[in-house]
C-alpha positions as CSV (number, residue, x, y, z in Angstrom):
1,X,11.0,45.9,-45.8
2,X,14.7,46.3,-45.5
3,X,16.1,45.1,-41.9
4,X,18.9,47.4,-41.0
5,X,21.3,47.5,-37.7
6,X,22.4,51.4,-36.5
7,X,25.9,51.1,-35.3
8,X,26.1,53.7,-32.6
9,X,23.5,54.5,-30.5
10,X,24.5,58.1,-29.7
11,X,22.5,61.2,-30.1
12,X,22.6,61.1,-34.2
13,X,22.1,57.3,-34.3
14,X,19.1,57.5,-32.2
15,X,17.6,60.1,-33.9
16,X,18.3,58.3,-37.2
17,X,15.8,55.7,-35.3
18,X,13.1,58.0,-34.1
19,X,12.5,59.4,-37.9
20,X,12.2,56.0,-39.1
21,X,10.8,53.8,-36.5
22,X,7.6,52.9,-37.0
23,X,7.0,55.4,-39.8
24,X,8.3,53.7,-42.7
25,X,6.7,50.3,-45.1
26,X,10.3,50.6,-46.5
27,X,13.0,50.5,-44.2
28,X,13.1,49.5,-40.1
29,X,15.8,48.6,-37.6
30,X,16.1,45.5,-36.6
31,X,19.5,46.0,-34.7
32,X,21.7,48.3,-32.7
33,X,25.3,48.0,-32.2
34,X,26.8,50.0,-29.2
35,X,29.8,48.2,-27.3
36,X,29.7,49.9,-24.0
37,X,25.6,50.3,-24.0
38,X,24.3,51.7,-20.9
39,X,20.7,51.0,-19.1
40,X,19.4,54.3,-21.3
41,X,20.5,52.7,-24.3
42,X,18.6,49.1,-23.4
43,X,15.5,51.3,-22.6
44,X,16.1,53.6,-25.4
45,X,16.5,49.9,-27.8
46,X,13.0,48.2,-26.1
47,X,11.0,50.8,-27.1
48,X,12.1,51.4,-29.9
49,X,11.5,47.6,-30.6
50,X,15.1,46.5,-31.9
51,X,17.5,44.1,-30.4
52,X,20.7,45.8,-28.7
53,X,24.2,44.3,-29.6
54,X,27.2,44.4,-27.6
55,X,29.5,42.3,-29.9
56,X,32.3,43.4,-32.1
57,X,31.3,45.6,-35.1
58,X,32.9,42.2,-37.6
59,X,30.8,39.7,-35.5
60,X,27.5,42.1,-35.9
61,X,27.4,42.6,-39.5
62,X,27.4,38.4,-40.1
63,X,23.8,38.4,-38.8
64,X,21.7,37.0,-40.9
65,X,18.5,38.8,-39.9
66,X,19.8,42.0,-41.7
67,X,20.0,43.3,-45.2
68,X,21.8,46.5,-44.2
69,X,23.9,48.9,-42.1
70,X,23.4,52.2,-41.2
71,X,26.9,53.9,-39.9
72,X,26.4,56.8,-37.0
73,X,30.0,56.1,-36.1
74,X,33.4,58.0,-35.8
75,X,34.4,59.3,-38.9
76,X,37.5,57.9,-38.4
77,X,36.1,54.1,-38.5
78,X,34.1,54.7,-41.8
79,X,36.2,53.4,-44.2
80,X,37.3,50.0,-42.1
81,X,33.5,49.5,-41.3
82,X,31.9,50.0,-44.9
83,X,34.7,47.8,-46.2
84,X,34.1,45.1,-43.5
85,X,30.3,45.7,-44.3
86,X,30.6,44.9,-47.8
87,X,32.4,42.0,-47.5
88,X,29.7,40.3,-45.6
89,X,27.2,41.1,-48.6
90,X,25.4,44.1,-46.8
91,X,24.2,46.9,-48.0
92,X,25.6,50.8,-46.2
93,X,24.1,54.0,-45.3
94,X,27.1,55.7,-44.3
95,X,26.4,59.2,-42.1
96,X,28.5,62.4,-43.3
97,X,31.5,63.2,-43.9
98,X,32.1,59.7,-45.6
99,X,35.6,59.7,-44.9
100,X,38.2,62.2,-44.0
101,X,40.4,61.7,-47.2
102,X,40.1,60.4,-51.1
103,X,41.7,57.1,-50.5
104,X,39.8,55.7,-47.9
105,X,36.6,57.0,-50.1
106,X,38.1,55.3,-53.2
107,X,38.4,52.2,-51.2
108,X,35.5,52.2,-49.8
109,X,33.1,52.6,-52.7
110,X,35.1,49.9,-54.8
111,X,34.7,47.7,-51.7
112,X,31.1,47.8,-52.1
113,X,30.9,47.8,-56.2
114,X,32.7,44.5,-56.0
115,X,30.3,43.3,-53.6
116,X,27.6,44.6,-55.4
117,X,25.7,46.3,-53.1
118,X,24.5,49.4,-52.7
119,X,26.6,52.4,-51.1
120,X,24.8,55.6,-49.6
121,X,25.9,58.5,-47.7
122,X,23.5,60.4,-45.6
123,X,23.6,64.2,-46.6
124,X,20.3,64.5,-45.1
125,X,19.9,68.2,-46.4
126,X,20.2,66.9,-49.6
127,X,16.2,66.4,-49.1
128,X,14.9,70.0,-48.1
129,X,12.2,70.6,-50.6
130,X,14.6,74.3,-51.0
131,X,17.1,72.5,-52.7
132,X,15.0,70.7,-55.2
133,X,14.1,74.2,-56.1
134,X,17.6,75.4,-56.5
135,X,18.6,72.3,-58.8
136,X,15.4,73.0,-60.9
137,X,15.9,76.6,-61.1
138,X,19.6,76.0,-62.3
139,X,18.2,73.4,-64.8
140,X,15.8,76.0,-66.4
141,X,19.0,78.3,-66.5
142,X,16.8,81.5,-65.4
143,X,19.9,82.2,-63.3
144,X,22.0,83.1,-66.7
145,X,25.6,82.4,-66.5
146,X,26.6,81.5,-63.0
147,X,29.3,83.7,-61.7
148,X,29.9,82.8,-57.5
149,X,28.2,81.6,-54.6
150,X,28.7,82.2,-50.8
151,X,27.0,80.7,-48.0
152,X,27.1,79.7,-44.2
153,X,26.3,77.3,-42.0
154,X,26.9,78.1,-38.3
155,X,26.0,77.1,-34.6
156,X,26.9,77.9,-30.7
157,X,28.4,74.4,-30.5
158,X,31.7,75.2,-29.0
159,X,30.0,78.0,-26.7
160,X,27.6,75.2,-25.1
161,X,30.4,72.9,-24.9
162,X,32.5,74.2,-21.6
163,X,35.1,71.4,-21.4
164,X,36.8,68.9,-23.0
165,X,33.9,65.8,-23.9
166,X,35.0,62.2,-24.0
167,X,32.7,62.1,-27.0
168,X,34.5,61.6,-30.2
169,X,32.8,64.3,-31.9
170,X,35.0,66.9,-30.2
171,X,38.6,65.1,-30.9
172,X,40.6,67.1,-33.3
173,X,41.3,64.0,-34.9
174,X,37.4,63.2,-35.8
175,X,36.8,66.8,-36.9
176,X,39.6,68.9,-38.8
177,X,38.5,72.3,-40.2
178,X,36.3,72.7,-37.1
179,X,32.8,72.9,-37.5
180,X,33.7,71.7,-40.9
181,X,32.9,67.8,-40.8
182,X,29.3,68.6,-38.6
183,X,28.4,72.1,-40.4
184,X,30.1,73.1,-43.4
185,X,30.0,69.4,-45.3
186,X,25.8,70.0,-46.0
187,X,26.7,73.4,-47.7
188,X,29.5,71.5,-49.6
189,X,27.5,68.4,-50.7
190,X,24.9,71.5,-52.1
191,X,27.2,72.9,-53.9
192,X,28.8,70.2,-55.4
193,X,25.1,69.5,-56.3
194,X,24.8,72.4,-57.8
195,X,28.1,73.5,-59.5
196,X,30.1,69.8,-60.0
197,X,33.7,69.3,-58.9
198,X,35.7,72.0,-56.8
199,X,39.3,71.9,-58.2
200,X,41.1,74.1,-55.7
201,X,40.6,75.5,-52.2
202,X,42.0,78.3,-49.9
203,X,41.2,77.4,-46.2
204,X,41.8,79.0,-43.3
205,X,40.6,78.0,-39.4
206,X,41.3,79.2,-36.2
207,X,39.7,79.5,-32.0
208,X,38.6,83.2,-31.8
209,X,36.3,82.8,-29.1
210,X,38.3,80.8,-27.0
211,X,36.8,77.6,-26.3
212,X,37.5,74.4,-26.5
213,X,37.9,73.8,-30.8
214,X,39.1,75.8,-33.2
215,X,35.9,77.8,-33.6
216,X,36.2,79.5,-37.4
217,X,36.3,78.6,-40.6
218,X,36.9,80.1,-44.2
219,X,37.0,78.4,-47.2
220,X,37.7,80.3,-51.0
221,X,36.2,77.7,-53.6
222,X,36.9,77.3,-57.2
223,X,34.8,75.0,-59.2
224,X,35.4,73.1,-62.8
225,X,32.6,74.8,-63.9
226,X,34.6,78.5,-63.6
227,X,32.0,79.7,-60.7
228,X,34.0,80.8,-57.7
229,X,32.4,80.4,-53.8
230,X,32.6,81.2,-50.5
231,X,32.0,79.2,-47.5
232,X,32.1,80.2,-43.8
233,X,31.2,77.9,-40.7
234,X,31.5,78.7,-37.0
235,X,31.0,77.1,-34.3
236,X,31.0,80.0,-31.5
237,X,27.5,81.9,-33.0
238,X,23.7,81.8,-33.3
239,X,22.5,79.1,-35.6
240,X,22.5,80.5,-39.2
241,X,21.9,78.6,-43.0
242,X,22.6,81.0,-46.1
243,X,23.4,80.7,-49.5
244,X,23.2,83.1,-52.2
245,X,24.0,82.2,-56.1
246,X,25.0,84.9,-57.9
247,X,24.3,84.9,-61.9
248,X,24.3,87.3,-64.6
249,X,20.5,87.3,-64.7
250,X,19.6,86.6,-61.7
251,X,20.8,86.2,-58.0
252,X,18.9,82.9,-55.9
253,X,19.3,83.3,-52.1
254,X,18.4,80.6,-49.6
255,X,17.2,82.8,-46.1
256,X,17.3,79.2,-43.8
257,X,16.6,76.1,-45.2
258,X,13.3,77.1,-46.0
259,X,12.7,80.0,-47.7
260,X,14.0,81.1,-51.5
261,X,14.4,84.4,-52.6
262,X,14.9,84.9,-56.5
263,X,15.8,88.5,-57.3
264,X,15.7,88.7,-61.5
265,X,18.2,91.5,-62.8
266,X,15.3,94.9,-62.6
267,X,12.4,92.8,-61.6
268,X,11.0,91.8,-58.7
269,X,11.8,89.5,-56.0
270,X,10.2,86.4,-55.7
271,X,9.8,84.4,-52.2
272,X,9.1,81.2,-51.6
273,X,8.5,79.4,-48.4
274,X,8.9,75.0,-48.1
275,X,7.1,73.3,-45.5
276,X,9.4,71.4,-43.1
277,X,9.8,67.7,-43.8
278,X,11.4,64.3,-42.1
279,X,14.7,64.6,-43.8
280,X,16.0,61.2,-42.4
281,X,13.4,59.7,-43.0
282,X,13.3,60.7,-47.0
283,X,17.1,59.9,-47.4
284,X,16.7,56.4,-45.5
285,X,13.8,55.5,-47.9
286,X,15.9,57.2,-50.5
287,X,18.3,54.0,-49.6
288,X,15.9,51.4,-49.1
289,X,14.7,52.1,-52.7
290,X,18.3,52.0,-54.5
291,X,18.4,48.6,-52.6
292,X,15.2,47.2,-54.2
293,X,15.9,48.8,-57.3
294,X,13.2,51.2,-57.6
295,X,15.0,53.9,-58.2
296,X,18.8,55.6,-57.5
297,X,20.1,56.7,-54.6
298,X,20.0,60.7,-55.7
299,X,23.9,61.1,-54.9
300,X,26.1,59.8,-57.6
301,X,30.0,57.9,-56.2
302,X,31.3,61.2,-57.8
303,X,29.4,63.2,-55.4
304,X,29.9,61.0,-52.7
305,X,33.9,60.8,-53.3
306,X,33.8,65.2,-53.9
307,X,33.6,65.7,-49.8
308,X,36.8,63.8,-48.9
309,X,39.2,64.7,-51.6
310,X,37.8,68.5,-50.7
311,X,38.3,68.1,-47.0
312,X,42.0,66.5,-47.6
313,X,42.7,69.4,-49.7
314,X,41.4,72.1,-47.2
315,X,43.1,70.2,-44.3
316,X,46.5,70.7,-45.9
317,X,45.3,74.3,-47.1
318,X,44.9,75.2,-43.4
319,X,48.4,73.8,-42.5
320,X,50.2,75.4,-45.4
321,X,48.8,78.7,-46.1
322,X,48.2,78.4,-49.4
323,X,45.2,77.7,-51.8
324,X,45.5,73.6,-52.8
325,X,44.8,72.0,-56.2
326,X,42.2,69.3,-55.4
327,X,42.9,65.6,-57.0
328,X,40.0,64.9,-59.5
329,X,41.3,62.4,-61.5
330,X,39.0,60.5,-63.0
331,X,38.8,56.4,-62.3
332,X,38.2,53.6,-64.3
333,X,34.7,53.5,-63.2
334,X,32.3,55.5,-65.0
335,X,30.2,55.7,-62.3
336,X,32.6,58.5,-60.5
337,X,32.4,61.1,-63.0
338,X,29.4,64.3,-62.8
């Protein structure tokens, strides 16, 4: 059983600990981190059966009663916290986005292949059963040559929000691009998935409805591979998931996150529906199995390092204007390449 400590015990972390809790031979938590923890967040740490911690993050992580930390904090503290993390010979699940730039990803996944432990970031949507489809489907080439893809990922966010928050998920700082860093970074992590590196982007992002983020956001996409993209989120909208790939034989078009639509070139569509599943729990025992060794966490450090350099490409897309050349140069560690 791996013995993990949540650090933040917000609305994320604590769902982290309802999917897992209990349910799992693999993986528990043994601790919680939360500096200013209030009499919900004691009650909410009883029963849940895990010790509450009020210490510094530094002090926390020297415990010897875990093997592991599991990060729902500020993007922002990433980085410092996986490095700090990995210096004291634990092993990370990190929540999305990683980081918020290349070099603190860079930095951080060297930290912890020096340390020699095991380094995984959450894309929980990496699990739906509907994406396992699309990766086979693209194995088995049955789409032909892929040409584009376009997708969304949207929600009323901004709309429900009526004020400013003191939470940090609604500082500018913690989330550039808009709903990019909380929406669009599951569509990228798919894509990258399914296509490999982006090499440039055209962003754009503004407040149309008026509240209190900037509200919409377009991204243009080209990919190593030659395949082109498209990807809107908004947060000022009615929840929506889509994705369509577009290939000379076939098109593939994801209705929600669980349903498939294959549409062959003169045939007939084909439409599969997925069963719901416990994504945070898969991806936690994902990580509780590339600790023991049984098998690999299923997203590679090249995968994992593709969502910052992208977003500190599209950051400076959006200030500029202009589409951005992404930095893909390759490392001297193997282990980063597709």
């Amino acid at each position: 059983m791996l013995r993990t400590m949540v650090v933040g015990v917000g609305r994320w972390g604590r769902t982290l600990v309802a999917q897992v809790q209990g349910k799992s031979s693999k993986i528990s938590f043994t601790l919680g981190l939360k500096r200013n923890a209030s009499e919900n967040d004691i009650s909410f740490a009883k029963a849940n059966k895990f010790e509450l911690l009020t210490c510094s993050y530094d002090e926390a992580v020297q415990r010897t009663d875990i093997d592991a930390v599991v990060l729902a904090s500020p993007h922002s503290l990433h980085a410092e916290q996986t490095m700090i993390a990995a210096r004291a010979g634990k092993h990370i699940a990190c929540e999305k986005p990683f980081t918020l730039n290349r070099m603190d990803a860079l930095s951080s996944i060297e930290s912890a292949r020096k340390a020699n432990v095991t380094l995984a970031v959450l894309h929980n949507r990496r699990f739906l059963p509907s994406i396992g489809a699309v990766q086979d489907i693209l194995k088995e080439k049955r789409l032909g040559v892929l040409c584009h893809v376009e997708a969304n990922f949207s929600t009323d966010s901004n709309l429900r929000q009526k004020g400013s928050s003191a939470c940090w998920r609604y500082k500018e700082s913690e989330t550039p691009l808009g709903s990019m860093t909380n929406r669009g970074v599951h569509i990228l992590d798919a894509m990258v998935a399914f296509f490999g590196p982006i090499t440039k982007v055209f962003a754009n992002v503004a407040n149309v409805a008026g509240g209190p983020r900037q509200d919409t956001t377009s991204c243009i996409l080209w990919f190593k591979n030659g395949t082109t993209g498209y990807l809107g989120t908004l947060q000022a909208t009615t929840p929506y998931w889509y994705m369509k790939l577009y290939g000379t034989d076939a098109t593939l078009e994801m209705r929600g996150e669980g349903r498939l639509v294959f549409q062959p070139r003169g045939g007939k569509a084909t439409i599969t529906d997925f069963r719901s599943t416990n994504l945070e729990l898969a991806e936690l025992e994902a990580f509780a199995d590339a600790v023991s060794g049984v098998s690999s966490y299923p997203i590679s450090s090249g995968e994992i390092l593709a969502i910052p350099t992208f977003l500190e490409a599209a950051i400076q897309s959006a200030e500029t204007g202009v589409p951005v050349a992404l930095n893909n140069e390759r490392t001297a560690d193997s282990n980063f390449n597709f």
